[in-house]
N, C-alpha and C positions, 0 to 999 in steps of 0.2 A: 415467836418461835417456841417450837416444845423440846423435849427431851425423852427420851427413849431408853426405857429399860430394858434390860437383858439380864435373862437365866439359863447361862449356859450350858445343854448335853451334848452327849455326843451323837443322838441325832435329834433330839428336841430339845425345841430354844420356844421360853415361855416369852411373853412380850409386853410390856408396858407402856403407857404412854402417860405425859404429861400434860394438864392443861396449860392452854396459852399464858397465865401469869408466874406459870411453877410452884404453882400450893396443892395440885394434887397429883393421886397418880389413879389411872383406871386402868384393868386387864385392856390387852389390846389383841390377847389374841397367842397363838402359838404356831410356830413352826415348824417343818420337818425338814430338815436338811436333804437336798435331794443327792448330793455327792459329785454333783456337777456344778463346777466349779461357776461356768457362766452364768446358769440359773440361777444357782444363791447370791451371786453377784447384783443382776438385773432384782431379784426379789427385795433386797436390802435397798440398791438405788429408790427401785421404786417406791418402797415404805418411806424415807426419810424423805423427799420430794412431793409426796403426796400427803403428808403428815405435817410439813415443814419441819422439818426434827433438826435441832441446829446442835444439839450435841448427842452422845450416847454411853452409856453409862452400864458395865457388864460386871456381873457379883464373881467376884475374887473367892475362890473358894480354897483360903488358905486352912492350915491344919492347926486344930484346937490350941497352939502352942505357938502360931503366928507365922510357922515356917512353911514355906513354899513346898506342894506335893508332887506328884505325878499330874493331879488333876489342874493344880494353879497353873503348872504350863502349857500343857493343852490350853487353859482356859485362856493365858497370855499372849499364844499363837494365836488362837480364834481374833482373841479384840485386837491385834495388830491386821488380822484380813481384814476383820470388819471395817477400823479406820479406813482404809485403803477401799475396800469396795465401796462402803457407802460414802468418803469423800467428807467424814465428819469426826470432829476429836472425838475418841472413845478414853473415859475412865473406868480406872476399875477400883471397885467398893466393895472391904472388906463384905462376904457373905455370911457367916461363920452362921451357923444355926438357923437360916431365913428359910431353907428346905422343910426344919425342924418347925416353925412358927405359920407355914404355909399348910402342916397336914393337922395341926393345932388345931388352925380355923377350919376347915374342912372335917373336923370329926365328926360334928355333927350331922352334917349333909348325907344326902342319900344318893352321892355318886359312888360308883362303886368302878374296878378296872381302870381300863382305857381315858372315860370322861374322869376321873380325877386323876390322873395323871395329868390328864393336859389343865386342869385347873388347878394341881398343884404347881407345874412350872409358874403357870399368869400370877398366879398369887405372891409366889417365891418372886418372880418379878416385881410388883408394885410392891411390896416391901422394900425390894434394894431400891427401887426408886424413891421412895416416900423418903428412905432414908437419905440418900442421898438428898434430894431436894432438904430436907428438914437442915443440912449440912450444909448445905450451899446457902438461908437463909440467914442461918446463926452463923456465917464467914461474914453475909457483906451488914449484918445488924454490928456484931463485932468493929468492923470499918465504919463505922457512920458515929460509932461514939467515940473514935480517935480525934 
C-alpha cells in the first residue's frame, strides 16, 4: 500500500505519491478542482484505488506562530471531504514553509508561469510527504527499541 500526499489550493491541489515500502515520495502529478462536487469525488476514488493508496496525508497550513488561520480551515474542511470521498484516513502535517522550500528547488529551473505553478504544488507535496513518511519511520524505529 502507498500513501498519498496533498498540497492543498483553492483550486489546485499538487499530488504525491509513495512508494510501495514508504521510503520515498515522487511528484504524482496535480489537479484542478473542477467545483463539481461528484467529479472530485469519482477523481480522488479513482486515484487511491488505482494507486492502492491506503492512507493520505494533506499539509496543514498553520500560521508562523502555530495558530490555526483562515487557510488551516479551509484546508481542514477539504481533508475531512477527502476522508469521506476517497474512503481513506487523511492526516494533516504541519506545512509551515514547504510552499517556501518548493520555489527554493525550482529557482533554478527554466519553468516560467503556469508550468511552475503546477510544479510548485508537486514539489510542495513530496515534501509533506517525505516528511511525513520520514515521521512515521522514526515513530515505529522509536517502538522497536521499547
Amino acid at each position: 500500500m502507498r500513501v498519498l500526499g496533498v498540497d492543498y489550493g483553492d483550486r489546485h491541489i499538487g499530488l504525491a505519491l509513495s512508494d510501495p515500502l514508504l521510503i520515498t515520495a515522487q511528484p504524482l502529478g496535480a489537479y484542478e478542482l473542477t467545483g463539481r462536487d461528484d467529479a472530485d469525488r469519482a477523481y480522488f476514488r479513482g486515484l487511491v484505488e488505482r494507486h492502492e493508496v491506503s492512507e493520505i496525508v494533506v499539509g496543514d497550513p498553520l500560521r508562523m506562530d502555530g495558530s490555526l488561520g483562515t487557510r488551516a480551515g479551509l484546508t481542514r474542511r477539504f481533508a475531512d471531504w477527502l476522508a469521506e470521498a476517497a474512503g481513506r484516513p487523511v492526516a494533516l502535517l504541519d506545512e509551515r514553509l514547504t510552499t517556501q522550500q518548493a520555489l527554493k528547488a525550482l529557482d533554478g529551473s527554466r519553468l516560467r508561469g503556469r508550468k511552475k505553478k503546477g510544479w510548485e504544488d508537486r514539489l510542495a507535496a513530496v515534501i509533506i510527504l517525505s516528511t511525513y513518511l520520514e515521521r512515521k519511520r522514526g515513530e515505529s524505529g522509536d517502538r522497536q527499541g521499547d
